[in-house]
Gaussian input, Z-matrix of N, CA and C with variables (Angstrom, degrees):
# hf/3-21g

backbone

0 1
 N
 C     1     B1
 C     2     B2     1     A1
 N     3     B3     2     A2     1     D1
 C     4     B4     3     A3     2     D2
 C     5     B5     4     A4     3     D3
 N     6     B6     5     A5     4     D4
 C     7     B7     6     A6     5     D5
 C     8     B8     7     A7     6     D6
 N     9     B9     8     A8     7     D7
 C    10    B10     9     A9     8     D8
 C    11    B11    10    A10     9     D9
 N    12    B12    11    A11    10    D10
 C    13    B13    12    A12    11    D11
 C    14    B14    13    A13    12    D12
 N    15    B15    14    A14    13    D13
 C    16    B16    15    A15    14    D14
 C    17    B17    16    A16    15    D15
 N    18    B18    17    A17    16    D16
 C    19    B19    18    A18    17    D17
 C    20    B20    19    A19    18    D18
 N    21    B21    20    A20    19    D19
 C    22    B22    21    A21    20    D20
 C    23    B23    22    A22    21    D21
 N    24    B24    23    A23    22    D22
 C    25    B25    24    A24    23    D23
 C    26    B26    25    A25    24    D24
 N    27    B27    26    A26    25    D25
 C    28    B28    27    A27    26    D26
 C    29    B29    28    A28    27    D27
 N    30    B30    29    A29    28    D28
 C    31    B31    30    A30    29    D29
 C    32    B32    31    A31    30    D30
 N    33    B33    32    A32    31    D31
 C    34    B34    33    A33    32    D32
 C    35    B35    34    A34    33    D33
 N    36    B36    35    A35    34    D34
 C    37    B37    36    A36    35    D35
 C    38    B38    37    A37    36    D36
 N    39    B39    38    A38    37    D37
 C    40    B40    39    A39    38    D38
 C    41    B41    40    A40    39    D39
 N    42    B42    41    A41    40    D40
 C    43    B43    42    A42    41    D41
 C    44    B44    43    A43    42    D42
 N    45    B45    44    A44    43    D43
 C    46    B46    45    A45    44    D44
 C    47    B47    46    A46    45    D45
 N    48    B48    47    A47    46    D46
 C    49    B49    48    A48    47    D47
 C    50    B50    49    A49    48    D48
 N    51    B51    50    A50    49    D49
 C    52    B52    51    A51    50    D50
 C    53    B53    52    A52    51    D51
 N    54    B54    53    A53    52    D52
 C    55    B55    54    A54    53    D53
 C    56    B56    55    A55    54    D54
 N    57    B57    56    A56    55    D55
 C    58    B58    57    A57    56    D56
 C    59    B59    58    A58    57    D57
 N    60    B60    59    A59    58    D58
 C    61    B61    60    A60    59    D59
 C    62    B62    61    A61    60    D60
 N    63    B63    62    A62    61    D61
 C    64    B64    63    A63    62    D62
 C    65    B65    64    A64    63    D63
 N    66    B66    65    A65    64    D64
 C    67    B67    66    A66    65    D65
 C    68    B68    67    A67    66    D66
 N    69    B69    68    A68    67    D67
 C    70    B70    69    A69    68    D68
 C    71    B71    70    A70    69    D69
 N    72    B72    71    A71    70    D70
 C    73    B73    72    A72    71    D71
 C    74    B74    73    A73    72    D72
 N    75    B75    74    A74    73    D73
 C    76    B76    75    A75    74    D74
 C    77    B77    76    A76    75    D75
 N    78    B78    77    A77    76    D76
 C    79    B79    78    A78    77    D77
 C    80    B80    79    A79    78    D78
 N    81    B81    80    A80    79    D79
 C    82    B82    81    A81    80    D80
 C    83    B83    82    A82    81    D81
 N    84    B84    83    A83    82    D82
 C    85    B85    84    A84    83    D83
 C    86    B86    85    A85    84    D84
 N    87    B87    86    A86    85    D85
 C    88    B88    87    A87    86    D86
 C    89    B89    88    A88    87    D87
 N    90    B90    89    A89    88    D88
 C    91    B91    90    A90    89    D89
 C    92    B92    91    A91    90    D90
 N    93    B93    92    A92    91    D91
 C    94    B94    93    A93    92    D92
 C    95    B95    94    A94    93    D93
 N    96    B96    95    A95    94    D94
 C    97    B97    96    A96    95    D95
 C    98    B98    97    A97    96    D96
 N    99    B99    98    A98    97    D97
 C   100   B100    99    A99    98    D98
 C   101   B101   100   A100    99    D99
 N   102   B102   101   A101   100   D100
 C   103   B103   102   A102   101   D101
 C   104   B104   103   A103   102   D102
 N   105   B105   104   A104   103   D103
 C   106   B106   105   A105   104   D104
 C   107   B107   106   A106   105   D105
 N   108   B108   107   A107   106   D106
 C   109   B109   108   A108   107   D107
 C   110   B110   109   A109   108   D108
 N   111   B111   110   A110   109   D109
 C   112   B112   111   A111   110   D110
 C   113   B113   112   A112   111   D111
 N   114   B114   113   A113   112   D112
 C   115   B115   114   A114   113   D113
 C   116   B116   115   A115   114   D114
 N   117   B117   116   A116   115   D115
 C   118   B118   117   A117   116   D116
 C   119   B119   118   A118   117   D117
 N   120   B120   119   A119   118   D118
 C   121   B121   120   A120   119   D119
 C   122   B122   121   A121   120   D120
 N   123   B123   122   A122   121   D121
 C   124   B124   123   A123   122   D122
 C   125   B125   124   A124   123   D123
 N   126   B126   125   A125   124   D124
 C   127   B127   126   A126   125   D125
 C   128   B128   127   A127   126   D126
 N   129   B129   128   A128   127   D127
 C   130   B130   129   A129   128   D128
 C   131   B131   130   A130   129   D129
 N   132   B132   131   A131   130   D130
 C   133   B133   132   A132   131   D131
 C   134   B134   133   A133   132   D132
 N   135   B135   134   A134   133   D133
 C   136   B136   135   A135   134   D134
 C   137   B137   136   A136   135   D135
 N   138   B138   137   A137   136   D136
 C   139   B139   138   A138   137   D137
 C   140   B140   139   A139   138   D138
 N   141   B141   140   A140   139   D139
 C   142   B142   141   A141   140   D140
 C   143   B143   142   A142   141   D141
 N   144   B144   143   A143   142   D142
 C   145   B145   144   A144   143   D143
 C   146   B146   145   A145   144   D144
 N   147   B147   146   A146   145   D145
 C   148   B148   147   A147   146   D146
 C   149   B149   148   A148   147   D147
 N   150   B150   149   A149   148   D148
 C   151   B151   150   A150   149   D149
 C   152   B152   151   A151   150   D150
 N   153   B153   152   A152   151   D151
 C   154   B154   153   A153   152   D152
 C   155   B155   154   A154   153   D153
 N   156   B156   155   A155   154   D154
 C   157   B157   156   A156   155   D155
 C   158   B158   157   A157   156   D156
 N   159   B159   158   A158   157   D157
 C   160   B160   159   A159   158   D158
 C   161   B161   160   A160   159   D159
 N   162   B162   161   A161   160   D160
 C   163   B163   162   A162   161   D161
 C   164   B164   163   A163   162   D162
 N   165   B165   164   A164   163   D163
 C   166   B166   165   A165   164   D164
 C   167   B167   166   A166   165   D165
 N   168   B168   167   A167   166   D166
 C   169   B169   168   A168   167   D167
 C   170   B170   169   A169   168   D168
 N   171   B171   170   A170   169   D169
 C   172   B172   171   A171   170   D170
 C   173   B173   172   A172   171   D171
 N   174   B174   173   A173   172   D172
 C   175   B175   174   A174   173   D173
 C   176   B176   175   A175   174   D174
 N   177   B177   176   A176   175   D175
 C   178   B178   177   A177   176   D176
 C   179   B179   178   A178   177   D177
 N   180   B180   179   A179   178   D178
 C   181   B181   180   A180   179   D179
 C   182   B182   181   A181   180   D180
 N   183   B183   182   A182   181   D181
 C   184   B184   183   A183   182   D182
 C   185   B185   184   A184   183   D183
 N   186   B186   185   A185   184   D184
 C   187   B187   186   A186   185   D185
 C   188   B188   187   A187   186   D186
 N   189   B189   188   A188   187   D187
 C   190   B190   189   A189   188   D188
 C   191   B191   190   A190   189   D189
 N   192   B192   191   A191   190   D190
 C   193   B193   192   A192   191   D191
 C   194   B194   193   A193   192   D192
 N   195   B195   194   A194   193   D193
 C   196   B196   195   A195   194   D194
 C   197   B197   196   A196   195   D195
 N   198   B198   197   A197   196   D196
 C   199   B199   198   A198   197   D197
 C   200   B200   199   A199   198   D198
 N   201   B201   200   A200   199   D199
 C   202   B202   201   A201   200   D200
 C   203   B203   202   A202   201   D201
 N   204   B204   203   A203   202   D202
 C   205   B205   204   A204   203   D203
 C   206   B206   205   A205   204   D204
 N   207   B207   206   A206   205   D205
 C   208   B208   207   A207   206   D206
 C   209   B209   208   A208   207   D207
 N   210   B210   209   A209   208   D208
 C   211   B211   210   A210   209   D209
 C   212   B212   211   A211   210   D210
 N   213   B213   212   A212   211   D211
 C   214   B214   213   A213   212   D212
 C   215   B215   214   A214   213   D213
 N   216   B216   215   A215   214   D214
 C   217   B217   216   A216   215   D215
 C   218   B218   217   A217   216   D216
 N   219   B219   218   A218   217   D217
 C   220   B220   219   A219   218   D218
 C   221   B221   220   A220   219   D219
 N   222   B222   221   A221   220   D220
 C   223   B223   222   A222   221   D221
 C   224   B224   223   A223   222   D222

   B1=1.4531
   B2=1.5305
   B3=1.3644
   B4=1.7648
   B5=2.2219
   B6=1.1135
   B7=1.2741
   B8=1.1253
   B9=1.6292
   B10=1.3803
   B11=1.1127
   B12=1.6491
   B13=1.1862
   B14=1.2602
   B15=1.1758
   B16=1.4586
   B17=1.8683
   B18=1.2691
   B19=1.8075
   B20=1.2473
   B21=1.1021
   B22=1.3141
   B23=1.2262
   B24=1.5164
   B25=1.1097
   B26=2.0312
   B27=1.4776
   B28=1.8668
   B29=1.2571
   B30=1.6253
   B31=1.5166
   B32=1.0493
   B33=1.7098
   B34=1.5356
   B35=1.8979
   B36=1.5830
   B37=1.3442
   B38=1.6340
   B39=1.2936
   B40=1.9344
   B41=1.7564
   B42=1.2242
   B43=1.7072
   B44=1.6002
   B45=1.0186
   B46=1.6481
   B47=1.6554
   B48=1.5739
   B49=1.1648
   B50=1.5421
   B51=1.4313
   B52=0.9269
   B53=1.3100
   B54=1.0624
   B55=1.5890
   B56=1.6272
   B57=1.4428
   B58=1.5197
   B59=1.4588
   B60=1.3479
   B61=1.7002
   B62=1.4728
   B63=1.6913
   B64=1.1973
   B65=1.2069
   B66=1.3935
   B67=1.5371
   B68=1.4793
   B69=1.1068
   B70=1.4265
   B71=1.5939
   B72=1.8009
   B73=1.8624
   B74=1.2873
   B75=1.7009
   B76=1.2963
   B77=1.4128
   B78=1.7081
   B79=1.1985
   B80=1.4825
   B81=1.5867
   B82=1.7278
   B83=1.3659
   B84=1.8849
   B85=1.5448
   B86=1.4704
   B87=1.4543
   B88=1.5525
   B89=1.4130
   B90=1.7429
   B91=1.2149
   B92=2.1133
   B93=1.3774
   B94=1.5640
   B95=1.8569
   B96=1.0422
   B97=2.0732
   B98=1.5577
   B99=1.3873
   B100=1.8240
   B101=1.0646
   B102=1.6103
   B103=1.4607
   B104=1.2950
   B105=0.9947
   B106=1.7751
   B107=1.3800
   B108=1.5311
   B109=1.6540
   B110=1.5276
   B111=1.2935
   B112=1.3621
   B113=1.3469
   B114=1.3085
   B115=1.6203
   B116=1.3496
   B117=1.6015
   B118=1.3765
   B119=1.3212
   B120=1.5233
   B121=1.1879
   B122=1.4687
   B123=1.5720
   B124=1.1314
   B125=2.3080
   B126=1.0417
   B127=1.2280
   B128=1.6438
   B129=1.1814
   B130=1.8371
   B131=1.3588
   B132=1.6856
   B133=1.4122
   B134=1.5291
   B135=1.5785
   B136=1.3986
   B137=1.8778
   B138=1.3350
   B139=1.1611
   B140=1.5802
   B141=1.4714
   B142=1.6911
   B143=1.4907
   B144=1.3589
   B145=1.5282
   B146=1.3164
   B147=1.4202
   B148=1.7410
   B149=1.4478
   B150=1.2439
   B151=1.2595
   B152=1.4307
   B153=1.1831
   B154=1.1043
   B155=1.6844
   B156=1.3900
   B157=1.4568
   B158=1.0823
   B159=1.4340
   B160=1.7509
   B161=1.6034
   B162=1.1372
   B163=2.4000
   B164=1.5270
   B165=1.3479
   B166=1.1948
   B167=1.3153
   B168=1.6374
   B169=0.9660
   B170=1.2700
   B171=1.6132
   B172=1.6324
   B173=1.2703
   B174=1.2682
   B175=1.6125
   B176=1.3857
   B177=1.5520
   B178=1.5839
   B179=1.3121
   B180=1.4410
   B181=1.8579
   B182=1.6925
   B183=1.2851
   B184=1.7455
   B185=1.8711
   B186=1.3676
   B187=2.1618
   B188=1.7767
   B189=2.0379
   B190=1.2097
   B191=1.7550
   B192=1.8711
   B193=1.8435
   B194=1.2448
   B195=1.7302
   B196=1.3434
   B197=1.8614
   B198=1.4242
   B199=1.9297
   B200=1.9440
   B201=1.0693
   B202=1.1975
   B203=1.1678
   B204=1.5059
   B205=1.6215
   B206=1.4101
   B207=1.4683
   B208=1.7350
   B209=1.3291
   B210=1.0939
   B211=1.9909
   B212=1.1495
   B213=1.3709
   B214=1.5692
   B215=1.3224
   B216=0.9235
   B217=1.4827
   B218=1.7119
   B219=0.9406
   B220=1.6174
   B221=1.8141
   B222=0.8508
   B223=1.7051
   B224=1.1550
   A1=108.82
   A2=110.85
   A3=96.37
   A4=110.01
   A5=103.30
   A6=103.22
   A7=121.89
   A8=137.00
   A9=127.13
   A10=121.77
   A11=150.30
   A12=132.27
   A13=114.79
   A14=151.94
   A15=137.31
   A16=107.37
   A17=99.67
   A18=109.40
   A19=118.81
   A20=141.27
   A21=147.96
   A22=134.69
   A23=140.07
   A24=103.34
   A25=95.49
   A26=125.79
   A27=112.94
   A28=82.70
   A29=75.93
   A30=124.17
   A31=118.75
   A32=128.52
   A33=114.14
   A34=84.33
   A35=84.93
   A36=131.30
   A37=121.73
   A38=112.75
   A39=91.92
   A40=72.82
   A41=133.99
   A42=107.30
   A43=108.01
   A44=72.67
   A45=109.11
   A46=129.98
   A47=100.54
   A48=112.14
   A49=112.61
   A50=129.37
   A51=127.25
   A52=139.30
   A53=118.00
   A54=119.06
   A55=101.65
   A56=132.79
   A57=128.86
   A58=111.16
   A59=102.45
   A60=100.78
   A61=121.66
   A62=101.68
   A63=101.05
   A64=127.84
   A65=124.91
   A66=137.64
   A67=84.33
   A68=151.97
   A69=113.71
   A70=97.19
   A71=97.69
   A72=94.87
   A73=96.86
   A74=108.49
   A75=98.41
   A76=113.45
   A77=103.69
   A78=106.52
   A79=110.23
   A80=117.67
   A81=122.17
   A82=106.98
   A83=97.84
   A84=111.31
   A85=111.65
   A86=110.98
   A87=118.27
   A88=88.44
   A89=105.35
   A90=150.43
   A91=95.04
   A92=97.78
   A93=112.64
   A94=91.58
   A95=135.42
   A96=155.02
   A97=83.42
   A98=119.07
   A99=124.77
   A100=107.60
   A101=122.49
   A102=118.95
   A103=122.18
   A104=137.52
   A105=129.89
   A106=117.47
   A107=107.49
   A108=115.56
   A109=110.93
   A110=131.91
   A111=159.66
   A112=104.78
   A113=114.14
   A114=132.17
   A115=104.98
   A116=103.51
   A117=120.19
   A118=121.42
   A119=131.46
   A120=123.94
   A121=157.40
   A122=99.15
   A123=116.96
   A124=110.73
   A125=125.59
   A126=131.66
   A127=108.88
   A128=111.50
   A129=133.20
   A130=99.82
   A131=111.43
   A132=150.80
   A133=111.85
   A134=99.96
   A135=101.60
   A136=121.70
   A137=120.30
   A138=101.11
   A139=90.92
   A140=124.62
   A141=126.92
   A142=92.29
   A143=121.70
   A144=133.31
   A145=114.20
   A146=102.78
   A147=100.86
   A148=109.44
   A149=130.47
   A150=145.00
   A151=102.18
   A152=143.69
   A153=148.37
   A154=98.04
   A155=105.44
   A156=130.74
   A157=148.59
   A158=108.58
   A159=138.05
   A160=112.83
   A161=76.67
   A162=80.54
   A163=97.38
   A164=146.74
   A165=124.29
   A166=118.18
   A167=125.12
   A168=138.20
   A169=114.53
   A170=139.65
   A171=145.54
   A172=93.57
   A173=126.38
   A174=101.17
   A175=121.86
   A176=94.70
   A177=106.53
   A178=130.68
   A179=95.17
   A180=97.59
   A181=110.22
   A182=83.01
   A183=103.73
   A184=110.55
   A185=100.01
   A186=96.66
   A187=99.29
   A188=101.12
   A189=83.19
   A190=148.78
   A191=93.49
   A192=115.43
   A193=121.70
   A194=103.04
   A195=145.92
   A196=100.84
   A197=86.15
   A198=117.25
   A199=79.59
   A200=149.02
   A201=149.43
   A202=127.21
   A203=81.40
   A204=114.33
   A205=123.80
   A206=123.79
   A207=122.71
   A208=132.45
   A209=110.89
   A210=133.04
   A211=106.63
   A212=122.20
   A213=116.86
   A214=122.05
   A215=140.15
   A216=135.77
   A217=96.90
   A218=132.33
   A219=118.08
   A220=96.32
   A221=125.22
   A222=117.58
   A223=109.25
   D1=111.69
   D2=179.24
   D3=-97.84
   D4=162.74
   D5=-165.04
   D6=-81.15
   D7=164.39
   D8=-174.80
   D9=-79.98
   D10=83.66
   D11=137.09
   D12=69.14
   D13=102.61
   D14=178.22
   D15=-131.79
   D16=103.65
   D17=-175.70
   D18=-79.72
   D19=146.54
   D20=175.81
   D21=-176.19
   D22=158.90
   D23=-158.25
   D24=-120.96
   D25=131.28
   D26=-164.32
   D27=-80.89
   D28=144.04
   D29=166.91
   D30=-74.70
   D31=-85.06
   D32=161.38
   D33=-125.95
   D34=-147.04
   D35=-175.93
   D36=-112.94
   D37=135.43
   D38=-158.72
   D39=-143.69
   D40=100.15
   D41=167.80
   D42=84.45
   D43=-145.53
   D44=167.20
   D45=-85.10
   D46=-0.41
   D47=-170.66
   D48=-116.64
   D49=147.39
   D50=164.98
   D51=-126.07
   D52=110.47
   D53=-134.31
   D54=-91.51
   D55=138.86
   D56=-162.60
   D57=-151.07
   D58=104.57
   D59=-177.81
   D60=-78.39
   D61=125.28
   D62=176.68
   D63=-129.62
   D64=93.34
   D65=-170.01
   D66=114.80
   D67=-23.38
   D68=-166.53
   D69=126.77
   D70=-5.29
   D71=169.17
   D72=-122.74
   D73=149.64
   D74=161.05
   D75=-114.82
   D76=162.02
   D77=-170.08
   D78=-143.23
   D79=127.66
   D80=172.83
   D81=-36.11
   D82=147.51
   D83=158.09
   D84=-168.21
   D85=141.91
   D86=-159.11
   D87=-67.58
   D88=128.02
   D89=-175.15
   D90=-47.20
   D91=-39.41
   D92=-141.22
   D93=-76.41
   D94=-14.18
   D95=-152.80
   D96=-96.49
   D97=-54.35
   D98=-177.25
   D99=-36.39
   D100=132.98
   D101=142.22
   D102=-37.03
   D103=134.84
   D104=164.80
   D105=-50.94
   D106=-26.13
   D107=176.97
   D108=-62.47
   D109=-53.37
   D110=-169.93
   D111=-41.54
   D112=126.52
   D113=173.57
   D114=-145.07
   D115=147.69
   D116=150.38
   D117=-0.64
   D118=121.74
   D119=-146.79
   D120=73.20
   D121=-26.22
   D122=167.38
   D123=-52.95
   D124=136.63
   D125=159.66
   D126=-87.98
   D127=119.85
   D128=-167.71
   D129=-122.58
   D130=150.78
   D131=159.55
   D132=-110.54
   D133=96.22
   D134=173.52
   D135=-96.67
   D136=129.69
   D137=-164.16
   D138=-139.73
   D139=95.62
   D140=174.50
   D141=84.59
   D142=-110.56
   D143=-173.60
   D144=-131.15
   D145=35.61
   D146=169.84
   D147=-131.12
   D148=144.15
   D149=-155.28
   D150=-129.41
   D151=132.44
   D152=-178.03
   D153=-155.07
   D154=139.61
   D155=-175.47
   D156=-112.05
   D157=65.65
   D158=-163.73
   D159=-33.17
   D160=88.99
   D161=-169.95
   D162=-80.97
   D163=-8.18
   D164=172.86
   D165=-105.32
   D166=-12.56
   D167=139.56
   D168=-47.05
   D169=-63.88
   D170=-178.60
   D171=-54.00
   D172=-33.30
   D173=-165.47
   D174=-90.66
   D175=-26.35
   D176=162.09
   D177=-51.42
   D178=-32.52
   D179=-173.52
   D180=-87.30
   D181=-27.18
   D182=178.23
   D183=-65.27
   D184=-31.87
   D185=172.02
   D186=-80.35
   D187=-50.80
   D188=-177.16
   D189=-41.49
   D190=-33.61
   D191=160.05
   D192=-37.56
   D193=-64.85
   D194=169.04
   D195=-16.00
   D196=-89.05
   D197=-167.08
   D198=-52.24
   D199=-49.30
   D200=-170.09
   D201=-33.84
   D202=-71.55
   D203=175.21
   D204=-72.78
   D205=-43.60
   D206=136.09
   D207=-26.96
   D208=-41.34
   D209=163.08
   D210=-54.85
   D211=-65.67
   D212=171.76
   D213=-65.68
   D214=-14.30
   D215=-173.00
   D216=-114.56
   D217=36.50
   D218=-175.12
   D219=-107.39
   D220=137.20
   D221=162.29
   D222=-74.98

């Protein structure tokens, strides 16, 4: 039986730990499963002990911020 997928997007870095909110909770995970590439912000697919790092997803959410934050600051 392999396990479901678990998305989220990390929060920071604490240690050895890498902390990744998912739904609106966050929750620990050994630092060491991360790509070495992977920072704060990145949007992840966690599945057992592999971490993989949804770059067109991150980047999406990353314009969506973007277009956001332009919205608020426009006169």
């Amino acid at each position: 039986m392999t396990k479901k997928p678990i998305r989220g997007i990390i929060d920071r870095f604490e240690g050895e730990l890498a902390v990744v909110e998912i739904e609106g909770v966050t929750k620990d995970f050994d630092k060491s499963i991360f790509p070495k590439f992977a920072t704060p912000g990145d949007f992840v697919e966690i599945t057992g002990d592999r971490v993989t790092v949804l770059k067109d997803e991150t980047e999406k959410r990353r314009k969506e911020i973007k277009d956001l934050m332009d919205e608020l600051w426009e006169d």
